[in-house]
N, C-alpha and C positions, 0 to 999 in steps of 0.2 A: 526835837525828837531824836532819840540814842540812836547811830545806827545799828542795823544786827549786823553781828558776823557768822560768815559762813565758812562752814567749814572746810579746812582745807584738803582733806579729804572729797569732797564734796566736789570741789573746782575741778580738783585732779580727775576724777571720775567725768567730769564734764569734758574736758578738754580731749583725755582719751577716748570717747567716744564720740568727740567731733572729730577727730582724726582718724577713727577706725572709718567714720562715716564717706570719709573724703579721700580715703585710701580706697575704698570699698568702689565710690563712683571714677578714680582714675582708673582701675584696673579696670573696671567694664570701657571706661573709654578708650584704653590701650586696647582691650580684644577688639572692640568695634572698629577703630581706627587699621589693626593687624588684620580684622577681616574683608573690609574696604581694600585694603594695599592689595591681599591677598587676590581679591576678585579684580582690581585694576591690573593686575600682573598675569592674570591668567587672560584675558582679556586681550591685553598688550602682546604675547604673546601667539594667543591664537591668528587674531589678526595682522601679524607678522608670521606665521606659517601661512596661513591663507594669501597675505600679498605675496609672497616669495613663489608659493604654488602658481598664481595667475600672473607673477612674473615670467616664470618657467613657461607654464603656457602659452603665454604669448611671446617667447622668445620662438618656442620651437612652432606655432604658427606662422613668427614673422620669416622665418628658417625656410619653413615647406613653401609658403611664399614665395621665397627669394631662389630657390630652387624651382619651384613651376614658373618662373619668372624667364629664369635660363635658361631652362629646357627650351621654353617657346619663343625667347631670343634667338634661340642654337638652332631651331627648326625652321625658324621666318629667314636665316642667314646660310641655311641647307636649302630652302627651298629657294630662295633669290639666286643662288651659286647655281642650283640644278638649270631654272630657269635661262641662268645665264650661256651653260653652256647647252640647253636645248636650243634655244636662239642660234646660238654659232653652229652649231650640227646642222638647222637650216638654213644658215646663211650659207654653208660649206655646199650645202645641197643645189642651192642654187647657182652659186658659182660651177659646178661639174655635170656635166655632161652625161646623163644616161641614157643607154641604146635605147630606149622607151618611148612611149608618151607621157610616162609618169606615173607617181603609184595614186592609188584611188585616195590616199588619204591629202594628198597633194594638190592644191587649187591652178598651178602653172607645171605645164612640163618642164625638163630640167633637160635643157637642147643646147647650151651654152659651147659646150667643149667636146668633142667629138671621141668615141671610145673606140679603139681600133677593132679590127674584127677578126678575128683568128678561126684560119682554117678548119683547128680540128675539134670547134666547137661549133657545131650550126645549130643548135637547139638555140642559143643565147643569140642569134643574128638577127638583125632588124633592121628594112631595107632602108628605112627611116635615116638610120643612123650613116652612113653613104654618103650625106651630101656634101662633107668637104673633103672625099676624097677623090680621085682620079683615076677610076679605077679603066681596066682594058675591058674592052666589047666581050661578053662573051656570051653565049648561050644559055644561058642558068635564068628561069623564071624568077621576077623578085616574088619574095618569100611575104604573104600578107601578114600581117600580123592582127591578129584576135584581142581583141580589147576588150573587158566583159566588164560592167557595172560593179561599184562596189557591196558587198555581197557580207552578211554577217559570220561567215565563215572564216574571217581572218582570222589566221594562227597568229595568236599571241602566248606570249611566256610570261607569268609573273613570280616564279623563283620557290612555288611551296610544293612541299614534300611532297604532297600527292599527283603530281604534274610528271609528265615523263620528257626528257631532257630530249632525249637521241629519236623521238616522234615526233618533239616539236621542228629540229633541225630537218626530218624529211619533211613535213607538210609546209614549213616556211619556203624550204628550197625549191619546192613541188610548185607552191602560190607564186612565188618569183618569177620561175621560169613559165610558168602556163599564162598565167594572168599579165604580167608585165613583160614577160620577155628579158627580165633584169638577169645580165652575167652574174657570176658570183662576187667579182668586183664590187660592182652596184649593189647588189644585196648587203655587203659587206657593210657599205660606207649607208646604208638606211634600216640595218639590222636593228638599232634601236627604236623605229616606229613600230615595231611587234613586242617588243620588251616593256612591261609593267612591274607597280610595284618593285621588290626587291632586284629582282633582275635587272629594272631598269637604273635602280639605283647604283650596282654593280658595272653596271657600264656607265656610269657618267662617272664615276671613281676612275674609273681606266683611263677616260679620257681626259678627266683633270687632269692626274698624273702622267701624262701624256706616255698611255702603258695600252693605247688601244695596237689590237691585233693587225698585223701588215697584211694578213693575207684570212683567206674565209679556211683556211686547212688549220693555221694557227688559231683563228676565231674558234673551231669546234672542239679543239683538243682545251684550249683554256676554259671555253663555256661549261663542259663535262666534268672539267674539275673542280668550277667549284658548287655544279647541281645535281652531281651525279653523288648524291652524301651516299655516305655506308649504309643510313637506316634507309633509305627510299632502294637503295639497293639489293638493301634483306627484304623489303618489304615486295620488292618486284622479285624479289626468287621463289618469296613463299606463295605470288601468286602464281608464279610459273609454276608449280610443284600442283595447289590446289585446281588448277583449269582443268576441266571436263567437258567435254560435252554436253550437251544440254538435251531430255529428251525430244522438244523441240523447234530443236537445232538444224540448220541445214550444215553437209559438209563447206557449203561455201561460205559459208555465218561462221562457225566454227573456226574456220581456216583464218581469216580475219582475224579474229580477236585474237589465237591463239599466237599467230603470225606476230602482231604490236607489243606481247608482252617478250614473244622471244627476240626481236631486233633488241628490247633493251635490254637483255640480259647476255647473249649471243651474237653481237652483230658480225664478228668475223668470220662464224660457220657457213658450212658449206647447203647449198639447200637439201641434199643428202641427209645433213644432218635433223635438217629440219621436217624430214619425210617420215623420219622412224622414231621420233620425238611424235609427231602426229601420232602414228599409230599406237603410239601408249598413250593416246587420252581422248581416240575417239571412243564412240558407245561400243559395247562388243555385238551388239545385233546388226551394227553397222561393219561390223569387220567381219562377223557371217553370211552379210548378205554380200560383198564386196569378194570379186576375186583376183584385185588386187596384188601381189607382193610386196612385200616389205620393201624392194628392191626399185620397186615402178616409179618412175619420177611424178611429182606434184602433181602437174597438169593433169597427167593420166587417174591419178588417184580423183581427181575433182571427177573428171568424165564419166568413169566408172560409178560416181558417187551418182 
C-alpha cells in the first residue's frame, strides 16, 4: 500500500499550533504559579508584621512586668528598712527612761534610766520619776499624777494637705503633758508613735540619715517646713479670710474655730490682735447687741457675749 504524503504545509500548521497550544498552558501556569508566590508573600509578610507586633507586645508587657516587679522589690525593701528602724526606735524606747508610766500605746513602762527634773518646769514632773535620786527633806506635797485610759482621741499627723501642722504640734504637746506627764524630751524621742503615713515616712528618712532633731524647738521648726507647703498655706489664708460666724453660732463656738485657723496663719500675734480680727467676722446683730469695745480684751468679750 503507497504511502500518502502530507503536506508540508499541513505539518507546519500542526506543529505551530501545538506550540501556540503549549505556550498558551505555560503562560497560564506562570500566572498561576505568579499568583500563588504572590499570595505566599503577602501571607509571609503579614504574618511577619503580626509576629513582630505580638513581639513588641510582649516585650513591653515583659517591661511593665519587670517594672511592677521592682517597684514591689523597692517597697518590700522600704518596708523591711522602715520596720527595721521602727524596731530600733523601740528598742531605744526601752532602753531610756521616761518621767511616766508610759504612753497608752506602750505594753511596759520605760523606767530604765532616770530623767532629771528641772526646776523651772513643773508641769513635766512626775514624783514617780525621783527614785534614784537623793533628793533633801522638803515640804513640797508629791505631785500625783493622772493616768487616763487610752482614748480615740490621739493626735496623730499623716502629712496631707488638708491637715494643719502648727494644731497638730499643740494637741500632741497638750496629750503629752496631760495624759503622760511626758517632758518635751520624751515626747521628742516617741514623737513618731503620732506620725503616719507620709509624715511617718519623713521621720524614719531623718533617722536613717541620722538627720533626727536634737531638741523638740529644732523638731517644730524642721516639721513646719516641710508640712507647712505654700498651697495648705493659701489654702488656710482663704479660710481665714472666708470665716464667719454662723447664725447659729455661739460666740464661744465661733471663737474656737476662728481661734485654730488663726494660730496657723498667725501664731506670733498678739491676742490684741486676735480681738479685732474677731470683731470683723462676728454677726453684726451680735456686735449690736454687745457693748463691748474694740479695745476689751478676749475674755470680757466672751462674758459680755
Amino acid at each position: 500500500m503507497a504511502e500518502s504524503k502530507v503536506p508540508l504545509e499541513t505539518v507546519i500548521k500542526h506543529l505551530s499550533d501545538t506550540l501556540t497550544q503549549q505556550s498558551t498552558a505555560i503562560t497560564r501556569l506562570e500566572q498561576t504559579m505568579g499568583s500563588i508566590l504572590s499570595e505566599v508573600d503577602t501571607r509571609i509578610t503579614t504574618s511577619r508584621a503580626e509576629t513582630q507586633q505580638e513581639i513588641k507586645s510582649l516585650e513591653t508587657t515583659i517591661a511593665s512586668k519587670d517594672t511592677m516587679l521592682t517597684q514591689v522589690f523597692d517597697n518590700i525593701q522600704s518596708l523591711t528598712t522602715g520596720l527595721h528602724e521602727l524596731k530600733d526606735l523601740f528598742t531605744n524606747h526601752h532602753t531610756l527612761q521616761s518621767p511616766t508610766l508610759g504612753h497608752p500605746l506602750l505594753n511596759n513602762p520605760l523606767s530604765n534610766i532616770a530623767t532629771p527634773i528641772q526646776a523651772n518646769s513643773p508641769h513635766f514632773i512626775n514624783s514617780s520619776a525621783a527614785i534614784s535620786y537623793e533628793l533633801p527633806p522638803t515640804n513640797v506635797q508629791p505631785m500625783n499624777t493622772i493616768v487616763l485610759p487610752p482614748t480615740t482621741s490621739l493626735p496623730t499627723f499623716s502629712g496631707k494637705y488638708t491637715e494643719r501642722p502648727r494644731q497638730f504640734l499643740i494637741r500632741v504637746e497638750e496629750y503629752a503633758r496631760t495624759v503622760n506627764s511626758w517632758s518635751r524630751e520624751t515626747l521628742l524621742r516617741g514623737i513618731s508613735q503620732f506620725l503616719k503615713d507620709d509624715a511617718f515616712e519623713w521621720y524614719c528618712q531623718l533617722y536613717y540619715t541620722n538627720t533626727t532633731p536634737v531638741d523638740w524647738n529644732q523638731f517644730v521648726v524642721r516639721f513646719l517646713a516641710q508640712f507647712h507647703s505654700p498651697i495648705r498655706a493659701a489654702q488656710q489664708e482663704q479660710a481665714r479670710i472666708e470665716c464667719k460666724q454662723f447664725e447659729s453660732e455661739t460666740i464661744n463656738q465661733f471663737v474656737i474655730r476662728l481661734r485654730s485657723i488663726w494660730l496657723e496663719q498667725k501664731p506670733d500675734e498678739l491676742e490684741s490682735d486676735f480681738t479685732k480680727h474677731l470683731f470683723c467676722k462676728m454677726r453684726s446683730d451680735m456686735l449690736t447687741l454687745m457693748n463691748s469695745s474694740r479695745s476689751s480684751s478676749l475674755d470680757g468679750i466672751i462674758i459680755e457675749a
